[in-house]
N, C-alpha and C positions, 0 to 999 in steps of 0.2 A: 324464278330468281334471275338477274339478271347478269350475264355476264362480263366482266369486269373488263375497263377499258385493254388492259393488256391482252387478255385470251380474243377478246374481239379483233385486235390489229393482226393484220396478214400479214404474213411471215414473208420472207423472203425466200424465192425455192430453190433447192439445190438435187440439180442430175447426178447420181454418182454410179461411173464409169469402170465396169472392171472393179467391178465392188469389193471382192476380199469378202473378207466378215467384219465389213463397215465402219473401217478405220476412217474412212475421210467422212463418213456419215454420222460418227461418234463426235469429231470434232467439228462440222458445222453446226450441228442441232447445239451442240453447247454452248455456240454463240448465238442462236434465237433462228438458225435456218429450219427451212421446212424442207425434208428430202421425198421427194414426188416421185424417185425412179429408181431401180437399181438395171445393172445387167452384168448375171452372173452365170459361168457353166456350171463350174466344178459344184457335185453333188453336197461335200459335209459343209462347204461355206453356203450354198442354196440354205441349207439348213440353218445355219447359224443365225442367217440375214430373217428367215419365215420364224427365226423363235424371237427373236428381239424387236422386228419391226415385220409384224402378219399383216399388216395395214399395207404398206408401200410394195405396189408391184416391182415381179424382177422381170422383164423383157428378155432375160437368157442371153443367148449369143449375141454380142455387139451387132453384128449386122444385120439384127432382126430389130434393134430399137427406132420404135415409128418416130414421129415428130415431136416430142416431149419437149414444151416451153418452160427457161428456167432462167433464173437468173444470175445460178454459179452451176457449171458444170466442173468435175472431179474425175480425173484418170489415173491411172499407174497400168499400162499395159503390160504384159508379158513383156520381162526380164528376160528371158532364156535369148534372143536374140541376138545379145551384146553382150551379157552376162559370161564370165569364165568360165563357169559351171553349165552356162549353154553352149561355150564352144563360138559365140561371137559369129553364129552365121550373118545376120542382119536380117538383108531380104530376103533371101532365098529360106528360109527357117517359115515352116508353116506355121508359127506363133508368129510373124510379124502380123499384127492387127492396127498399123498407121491410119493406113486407109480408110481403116472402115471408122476407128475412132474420129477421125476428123470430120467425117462423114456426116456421123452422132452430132459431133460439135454445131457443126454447121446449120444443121437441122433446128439445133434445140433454141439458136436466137442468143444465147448465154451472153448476156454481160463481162462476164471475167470467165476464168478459164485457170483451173489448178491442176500442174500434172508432177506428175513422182518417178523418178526411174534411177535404176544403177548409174556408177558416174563410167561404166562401160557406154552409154551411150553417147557421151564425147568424141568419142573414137570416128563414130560412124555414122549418128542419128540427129544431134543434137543441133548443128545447124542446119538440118536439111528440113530438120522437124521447127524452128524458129520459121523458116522463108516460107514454111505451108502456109504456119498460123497466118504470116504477115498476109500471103494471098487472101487467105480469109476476112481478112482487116484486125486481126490483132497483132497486138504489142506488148511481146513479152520477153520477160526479162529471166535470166536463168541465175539459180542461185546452190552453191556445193554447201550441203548443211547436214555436220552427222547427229546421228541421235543422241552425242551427249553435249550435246548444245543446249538442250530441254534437258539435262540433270542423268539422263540412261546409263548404265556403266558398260557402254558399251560403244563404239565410232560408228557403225554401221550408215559409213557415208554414202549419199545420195542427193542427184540434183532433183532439182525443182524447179519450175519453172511459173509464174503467174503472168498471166495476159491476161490483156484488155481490149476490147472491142472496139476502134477508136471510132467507128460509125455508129455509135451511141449519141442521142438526141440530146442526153445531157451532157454537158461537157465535164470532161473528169479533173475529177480534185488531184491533187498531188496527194499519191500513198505513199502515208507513213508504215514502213516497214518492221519486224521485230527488230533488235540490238542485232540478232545474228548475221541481219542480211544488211551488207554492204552494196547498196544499187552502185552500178555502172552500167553506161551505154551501152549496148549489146554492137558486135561489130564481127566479130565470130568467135569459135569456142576458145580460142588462147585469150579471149579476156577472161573466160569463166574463173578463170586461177586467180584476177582481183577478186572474186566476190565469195572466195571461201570465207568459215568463219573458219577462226582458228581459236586453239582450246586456248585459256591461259589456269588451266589447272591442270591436274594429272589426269589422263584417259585412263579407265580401265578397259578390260576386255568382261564380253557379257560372263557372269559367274555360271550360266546354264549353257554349256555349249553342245551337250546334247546326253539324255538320258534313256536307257531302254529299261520299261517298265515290266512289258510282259503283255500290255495292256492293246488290244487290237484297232482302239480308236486314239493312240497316241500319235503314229504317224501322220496322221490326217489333220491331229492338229497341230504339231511340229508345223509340216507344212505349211500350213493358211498362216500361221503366225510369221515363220518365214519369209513369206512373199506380203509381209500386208505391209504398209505403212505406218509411221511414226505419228499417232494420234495429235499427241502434244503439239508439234511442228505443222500440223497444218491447223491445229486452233488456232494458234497465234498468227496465220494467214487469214483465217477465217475473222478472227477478231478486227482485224486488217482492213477487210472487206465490207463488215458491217459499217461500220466508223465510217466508209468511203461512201455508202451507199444513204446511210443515216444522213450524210449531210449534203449530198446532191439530190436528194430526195425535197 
């Protein structure tokens, strides 16, 4: 039997960085990406990532990912750096992972380039971590966008940030963005405050703010659910990027 013109076209691949339990890999694949890689420590999200996709290797520690060729790479490093709840060391915090992330970045060749992180990285990361990418030759653009922007009842605001490899052979389309993201010229982080979305309905606060079961694998997943990102909010990048890609292609 033969298969069919769509199963036969190649996918577009996507790295995903600091995996979680596969929130940015949840929302590429649903736009038609192929995810080639993960790199993940913690033991029950290892698990999570070998029970939904046994296929895609995980490479583990960031600083052990060899050369993996892609076309969208995906990050959210360790929060605790900047994060309140980490006490805002920055660098000196042995979960700062910049480094080695850009590292990954660099390595993998990526066309675009998706990262996620608390809006604590303002403070102290957020243009330091623009001027790398630009050294690398991307061009990216940051955006404050909480999760009930995609419908959540809950703010759980966080920037983002998408680049673009501007020594890319083909020359780039202009991206159309979701409603929520207000592009402006990146110039330093007191722009970022143009390109909040702002709600114009009522926020709520999440209705599960935290329950003890009894249950020995609750915390574990409290956890990973905690630190993952907002699935919704990078499909709608992700959709972004095919569209960009579909028609420079």
């Amino acid at each position: 039997m033969k298969m069919s013109q769509k199963q036969n076209e190649k996918r577009p691949t996507h790295l995903d960085l600091f995996s979680g339990i596969g929130g940015f890999t949840i929302a590429f694949e649903a736009e038609g990406f192929e995810t080639i890689g993960f790199s993940e420590i913690d033991p029950y999200c290892c698990a999570v990532l070998k029970n939904h996709w046994p296929k895609v290797v995980n490479y583990g520690d960031i600083r052990n990912v060899p050369c993996v060729q892609c076309e969208v790479a995906t990050a959210s490093h360790p929060c605790q750096p900047f994060s309140v709840a980490g006490f805002g060391a920055g660098e000196s915090d042995v979960r700062y992972l910049r480094p080695a992330m850009l590292h990954a970045l660099q390595k993998s060749g990526a066309t675009w380039f998706v990262y996620e992180n608390v809006p604590g990285i303002t403070k102290v990361e957020l243009d330091s971590l623009l001027d790398d990418l630009a050294s690398l030759g991307y061009e990216g653009q940051p955006f404050n966008v909480p999760a009930c922007a995609v419908g959540h009842r809950q703010l759980r605001m966080r920037i983002w940030i998408v680049a673009y490899y501007t020594g890319h052979p083909v020359k780039q389309q202009k991206m159309v963005f979701p409603a929520w993201a207000i592009s402006k010229p990146r110039t330093s982080s007191i722009r970022l405050s143009e390109n909040i979305w702002k709600p114009n309905r009522k926020t709520y606060l999440s209705e599960m703010v935290g329950e003890v079961h009894g249950l020995p694998g609750w915390t574990h997943r409290a956890k990973a659910i905690g630190n993952a990102i907002v699935p919704q909010i990078a499909q709608e990048i992700a959709c972004c990027i095919m569209a960009t890609l579909q028609i420079t292609q």
